[in-house]
C-alpha positions in Angstrom: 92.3 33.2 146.2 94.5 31.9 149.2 94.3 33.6 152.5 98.1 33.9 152.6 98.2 36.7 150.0 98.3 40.1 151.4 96.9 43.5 150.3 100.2 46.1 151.1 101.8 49.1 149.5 104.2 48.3 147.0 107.3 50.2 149.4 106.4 46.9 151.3 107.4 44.4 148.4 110.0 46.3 146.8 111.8 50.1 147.3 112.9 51.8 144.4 115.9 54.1 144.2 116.9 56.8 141.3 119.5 55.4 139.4 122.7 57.5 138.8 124.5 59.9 136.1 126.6 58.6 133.7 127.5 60.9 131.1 128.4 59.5 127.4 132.1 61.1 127.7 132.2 59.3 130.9 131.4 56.0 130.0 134.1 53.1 128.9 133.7 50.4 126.7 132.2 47.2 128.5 130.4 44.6 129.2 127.9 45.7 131.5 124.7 47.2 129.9 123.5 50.5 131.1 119.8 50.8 131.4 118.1 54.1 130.6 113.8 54.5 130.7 113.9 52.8 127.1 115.6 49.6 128.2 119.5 49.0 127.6 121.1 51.7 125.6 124.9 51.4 125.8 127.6 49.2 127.7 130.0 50.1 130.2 132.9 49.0 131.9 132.1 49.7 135.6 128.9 48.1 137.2 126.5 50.1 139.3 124.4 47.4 140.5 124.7 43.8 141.1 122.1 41.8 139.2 119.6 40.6 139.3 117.9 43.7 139.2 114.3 45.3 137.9 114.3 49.0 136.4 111.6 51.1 135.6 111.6 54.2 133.5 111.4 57.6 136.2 111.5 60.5 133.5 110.8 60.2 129.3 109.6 56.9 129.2 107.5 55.8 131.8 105.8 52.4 132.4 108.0 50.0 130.8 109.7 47.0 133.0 112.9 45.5 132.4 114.3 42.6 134.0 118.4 42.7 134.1 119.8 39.2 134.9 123.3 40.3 135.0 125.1 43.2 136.8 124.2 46.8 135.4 124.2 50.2 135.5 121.0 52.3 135.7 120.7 55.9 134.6 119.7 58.4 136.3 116.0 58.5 134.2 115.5 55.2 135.7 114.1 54.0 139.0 116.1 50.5 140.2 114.9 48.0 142.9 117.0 48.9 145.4 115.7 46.1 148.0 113.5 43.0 147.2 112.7 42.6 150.8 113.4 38.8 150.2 110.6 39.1 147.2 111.4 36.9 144.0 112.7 39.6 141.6 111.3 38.4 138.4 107.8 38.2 140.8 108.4 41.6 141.0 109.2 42.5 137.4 105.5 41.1 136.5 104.1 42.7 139.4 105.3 46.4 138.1 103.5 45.9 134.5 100.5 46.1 136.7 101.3 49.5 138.7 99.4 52.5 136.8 102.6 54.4 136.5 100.4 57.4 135.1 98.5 58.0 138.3 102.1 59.0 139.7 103.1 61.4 136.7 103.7 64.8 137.5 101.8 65.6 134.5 104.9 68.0 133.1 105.9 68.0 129.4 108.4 65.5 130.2 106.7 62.4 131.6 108.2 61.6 135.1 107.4 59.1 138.0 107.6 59.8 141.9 108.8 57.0 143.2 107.0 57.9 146.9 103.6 57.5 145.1 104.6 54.8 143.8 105.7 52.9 146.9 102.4 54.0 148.1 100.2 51.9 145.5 98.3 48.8 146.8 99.2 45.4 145.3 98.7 41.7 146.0 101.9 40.1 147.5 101.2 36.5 147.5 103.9 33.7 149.6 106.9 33.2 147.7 106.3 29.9 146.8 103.6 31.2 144.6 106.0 33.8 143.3 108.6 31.9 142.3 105.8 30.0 140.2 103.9 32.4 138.7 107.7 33.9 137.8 108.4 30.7 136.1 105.2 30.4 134.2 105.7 34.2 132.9 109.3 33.6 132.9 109.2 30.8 130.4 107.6 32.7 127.9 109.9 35.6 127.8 112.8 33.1 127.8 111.4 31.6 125.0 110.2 34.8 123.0 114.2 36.1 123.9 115.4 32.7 121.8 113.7 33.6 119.3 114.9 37.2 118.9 118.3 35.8 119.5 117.9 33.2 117.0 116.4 35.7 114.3 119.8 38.3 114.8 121.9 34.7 114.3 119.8 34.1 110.8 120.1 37.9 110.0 123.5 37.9 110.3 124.0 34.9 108.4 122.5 36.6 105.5 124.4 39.8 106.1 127.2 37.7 105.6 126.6 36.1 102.7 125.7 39.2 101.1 128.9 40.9 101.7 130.8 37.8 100.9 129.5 36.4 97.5 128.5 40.5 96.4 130.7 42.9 98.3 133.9 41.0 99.0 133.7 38.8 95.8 135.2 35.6 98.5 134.0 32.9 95.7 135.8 34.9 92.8 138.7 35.4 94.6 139.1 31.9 96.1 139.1 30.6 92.5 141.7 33.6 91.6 143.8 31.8 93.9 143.4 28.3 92.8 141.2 27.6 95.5 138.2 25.8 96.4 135.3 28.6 97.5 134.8 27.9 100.9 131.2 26.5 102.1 130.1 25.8 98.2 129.1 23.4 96.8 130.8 22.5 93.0 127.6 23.5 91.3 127.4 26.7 93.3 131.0 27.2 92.8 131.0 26.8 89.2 128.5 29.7 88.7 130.9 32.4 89.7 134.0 33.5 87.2 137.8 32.9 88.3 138.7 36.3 87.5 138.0 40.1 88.2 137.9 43.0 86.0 139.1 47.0 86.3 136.1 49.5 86.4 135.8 52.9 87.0 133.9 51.7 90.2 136.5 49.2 91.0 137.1 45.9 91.1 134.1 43.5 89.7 133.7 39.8 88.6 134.6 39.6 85.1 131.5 39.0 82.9 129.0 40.8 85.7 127.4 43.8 84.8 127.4 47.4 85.7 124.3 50.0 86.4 122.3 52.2 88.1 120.2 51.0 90.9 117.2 51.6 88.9 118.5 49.1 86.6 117.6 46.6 88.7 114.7 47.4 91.2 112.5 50.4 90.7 111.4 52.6 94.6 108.3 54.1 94.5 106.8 56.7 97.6 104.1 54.8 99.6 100.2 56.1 100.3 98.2 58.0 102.5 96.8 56.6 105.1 95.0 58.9 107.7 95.6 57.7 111.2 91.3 57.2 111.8 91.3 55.5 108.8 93.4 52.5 109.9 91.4 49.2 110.8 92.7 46.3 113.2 93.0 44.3 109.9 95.7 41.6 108.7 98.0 43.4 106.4 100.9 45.8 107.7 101.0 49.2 107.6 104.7 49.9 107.2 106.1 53.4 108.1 109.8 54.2 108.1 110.4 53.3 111.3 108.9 49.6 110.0 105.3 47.9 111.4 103.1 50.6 112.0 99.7 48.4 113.0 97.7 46.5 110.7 95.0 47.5 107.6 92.2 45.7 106.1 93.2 46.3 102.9 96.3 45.9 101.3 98.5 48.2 98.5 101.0 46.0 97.6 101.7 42.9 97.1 104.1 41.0 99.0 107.0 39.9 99.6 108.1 43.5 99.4 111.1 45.7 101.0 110.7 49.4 102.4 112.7 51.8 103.3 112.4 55.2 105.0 111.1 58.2 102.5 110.6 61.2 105.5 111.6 61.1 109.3 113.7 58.4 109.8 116.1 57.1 107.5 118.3 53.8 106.8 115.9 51.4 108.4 115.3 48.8 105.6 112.3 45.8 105.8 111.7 42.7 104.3 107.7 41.9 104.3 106.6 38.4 104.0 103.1 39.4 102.4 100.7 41.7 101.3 101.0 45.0 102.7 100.1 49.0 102.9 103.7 51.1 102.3 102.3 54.7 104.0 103.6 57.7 102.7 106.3 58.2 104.8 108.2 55.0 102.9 109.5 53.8 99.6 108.9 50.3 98.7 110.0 48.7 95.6 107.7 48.8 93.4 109.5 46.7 90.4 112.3 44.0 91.1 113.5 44.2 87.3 116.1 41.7 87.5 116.4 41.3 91.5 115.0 38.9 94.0 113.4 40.5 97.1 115.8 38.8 98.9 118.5 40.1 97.1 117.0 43.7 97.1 116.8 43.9 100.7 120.4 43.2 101.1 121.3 45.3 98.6 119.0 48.5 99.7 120.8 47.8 103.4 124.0 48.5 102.5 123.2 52.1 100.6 124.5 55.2 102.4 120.9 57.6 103.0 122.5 59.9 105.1 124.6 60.9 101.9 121.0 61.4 100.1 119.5 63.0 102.8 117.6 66.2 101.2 115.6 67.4 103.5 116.2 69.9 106.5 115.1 69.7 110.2 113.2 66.5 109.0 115.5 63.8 107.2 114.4 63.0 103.6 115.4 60.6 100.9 115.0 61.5 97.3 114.3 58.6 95.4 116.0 59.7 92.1 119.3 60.3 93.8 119.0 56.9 95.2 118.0 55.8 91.5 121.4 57.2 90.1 123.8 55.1 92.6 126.2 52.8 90.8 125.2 49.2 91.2 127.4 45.7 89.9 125.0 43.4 88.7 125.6 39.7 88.9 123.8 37.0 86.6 120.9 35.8 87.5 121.8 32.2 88.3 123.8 33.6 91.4 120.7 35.2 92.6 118.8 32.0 92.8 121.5 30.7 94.6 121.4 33.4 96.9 118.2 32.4 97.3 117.9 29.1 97.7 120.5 30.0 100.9 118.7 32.6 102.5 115.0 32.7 101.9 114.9 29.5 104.2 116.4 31.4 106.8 113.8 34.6 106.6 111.0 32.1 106.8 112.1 30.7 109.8 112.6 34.5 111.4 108.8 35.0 110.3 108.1 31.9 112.2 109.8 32.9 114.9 108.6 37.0 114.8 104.7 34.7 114.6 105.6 32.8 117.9 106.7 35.2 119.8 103.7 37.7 119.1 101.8 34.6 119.7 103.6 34.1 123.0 103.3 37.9 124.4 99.7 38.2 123.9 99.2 34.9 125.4 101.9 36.2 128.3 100.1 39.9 128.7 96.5 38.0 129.5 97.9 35.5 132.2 100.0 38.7 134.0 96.9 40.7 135.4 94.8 36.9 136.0 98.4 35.6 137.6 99.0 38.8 139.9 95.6 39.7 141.2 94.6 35.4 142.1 91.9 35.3 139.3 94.2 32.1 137.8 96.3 29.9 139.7 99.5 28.2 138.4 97.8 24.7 139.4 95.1 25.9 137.6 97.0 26.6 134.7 98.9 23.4 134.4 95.6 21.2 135.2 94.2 23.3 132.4 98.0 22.7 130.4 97.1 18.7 130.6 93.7 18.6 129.9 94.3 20.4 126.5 97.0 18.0 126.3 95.0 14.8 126.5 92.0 16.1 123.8 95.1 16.2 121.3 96.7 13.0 122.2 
């Protein structure tokens, strides 16, 4: 390790201040994100702090590290760096992942941070020249594991919207109503859906489609026990109702499948690639009678939960009433087409949820070698190009 790095307290690399109150009746629709101990939470119109900034959760939720490239507003449960003392801030982001935020609880019921204890903690400042490249190493991957999340809510919404258009809205049917040509089909596609809509009792529907219950077309069942000890470091999800909930050895169900939330939270709905383990605290579909799983999961999105809600102090969906909703049902051939749209799109968002999981493990073992001199960046680029040249 270079004789230029320095052991000093961490009030020497960076000083942290308490953010400030913002209460919800307070706040104005903007563009600048406010920052609570959880990351951003909400948008405002005022800014608090010029960015680039690095905030730290002080009370609730305590060790995580966000870096805010843009100006921001940090609550009052936050700690923000208030000076860089001419430290790289994205440096200084990595360096906080390292900082035992625990050893400074005050050990109340509510987690909390002091942020003199924390100044206090000795770290490894190395020149800033060997910041700034150990930021850009680390930084790469997060910018990279962020295009990917972008690019997955960009495919997710392209399927929302095809959804909503071709079931919901009817766009194709109506289009043809008019005497015009459905917009983004192709004349095959086109051809598949009618020119005219029918009256219902539930409104308006493609002439010729059907009408039913939901459990005409997909069946929900409740998910299984799963004792907390009893899960393994396995393969297959474990999907709760607040989604991935670890992994299993073995496997309940086989995939793809779509949950939903049976007990505690409800209206979160999940697409799963594979083989998986529903615990009981879900519904998954246990038949897609004349459904894709595709088509299911955008279907089972758009139903109102809260509305079926029958439980008490802990929310609770009963399956049968979900059963009874009214459902149109469109043939069969329109479904494949959905298809043959959209599942393209959900296997690239599984490539990309792989890479990024791929990149954050591989990001969370250089941090602690990177910040403590165990690894170099030369290092790791010699290391980069030998790897390189066995492959070529």
């Amino acid at each position: 390790m270079s004789g230029e790095w320095a052991a000093v307290p961490l009030g020497e690399v960076i000083t942290l201040q308490r953010g400030f109150d913002l209460p919800a009746q307070d706040r104005k629709l903007g563009k600048v994100p406010i920052v609570s101990s959880s990351g951003v939470s909400d948008y405002h119109s005022a800014v608090g702090v010029n960015g680039p900034g690095v905030v730290t959760g002080r009370c609730g939720t305590i060790g995580k590290v966000f870096l805010i490239k843009e100006d921001y507003w940090p609550l009052n449960t936050t700690l923000w760096v208030k000076d860089f003392h001419g430290n790289d801030p994205t440096f200084t982001s990595y360096l906080l992942r390292t900082v035992d935020f625990r050893s400074c609880s005050d050990k109340s019921s509510v987690p909390g941070v002091n942020r003199n204890d924390l100044h206090r903690i000795p770290v490894l400042r190395p020149p800033l020249a060997e910041q700034k490249a150990i930021a850009a190493v680390l930084g790469a991957l997060d910018d990279k594991i962020e295009l990917n999340r972008r690019m997955n809510a960009t495919l997710e919404a392209m399927a929302r919207a095809l959804f909503q258009s071709w079931f919901v809205d009817f766009d194709p049917v109506r289009a043809k109503l008019d005497g015009r040509q459905p917009a983004g089909l192709d004349p095959a596609t086109a051809a598949l859906f009618p020119s005219a809509l029918q009256k219902l009792p539930i409104g308006q529907t493609p002439k010729g489609w059907e009408v039913g219950r939901l459990d005409d077309v997909l069946v929900l069942q409740r998910g299984f026990d799963l004792p907390t000890p009893d899960r393994t470091n396995g393969k297959y999800p474990v999907m709760a109702a607040s989604g991935l909930n670890g992994c299993h050895d073995k496997f309940m169900v086989r995939g793809p499948g779509v949950t939903t939330g049976r007990s505690g939270v409800l209206g979160k709905v999940f697409f799963v690639h594979g083989d998986f383990w529903p615990l009981n605290t879900s519904l998954w579909v246990k038949e897609f009678k004349c459904v894709s799983p595709a088509y299911a999961f955008q279907l089972i999105r758009g139903l109102d939960f809260e509305a079926f809600n029958a439980g008490s102090a802990v929310p609770t969906l009963n399956r049968n009433h979900v059963h009874n909703l009214p459902v149109v049902i469109p043939p069969k051939e329109i479904i494949d087409a959905f298809d043959l749209q959209v599942m393209p799109w959900m296997e690239k968002q599984k490539e990309n949820e792989n890479q990024s999981r791929t990149l954050a493990a591989l990001r969370d073992s250089l941090i602690p070698k990177l910040l403590t001199g165990e690894l170099s960046v030369g290092q790791l680029s010699v290391g980069s190009r030998r790897a390189h040249e066995r492959t070529r």
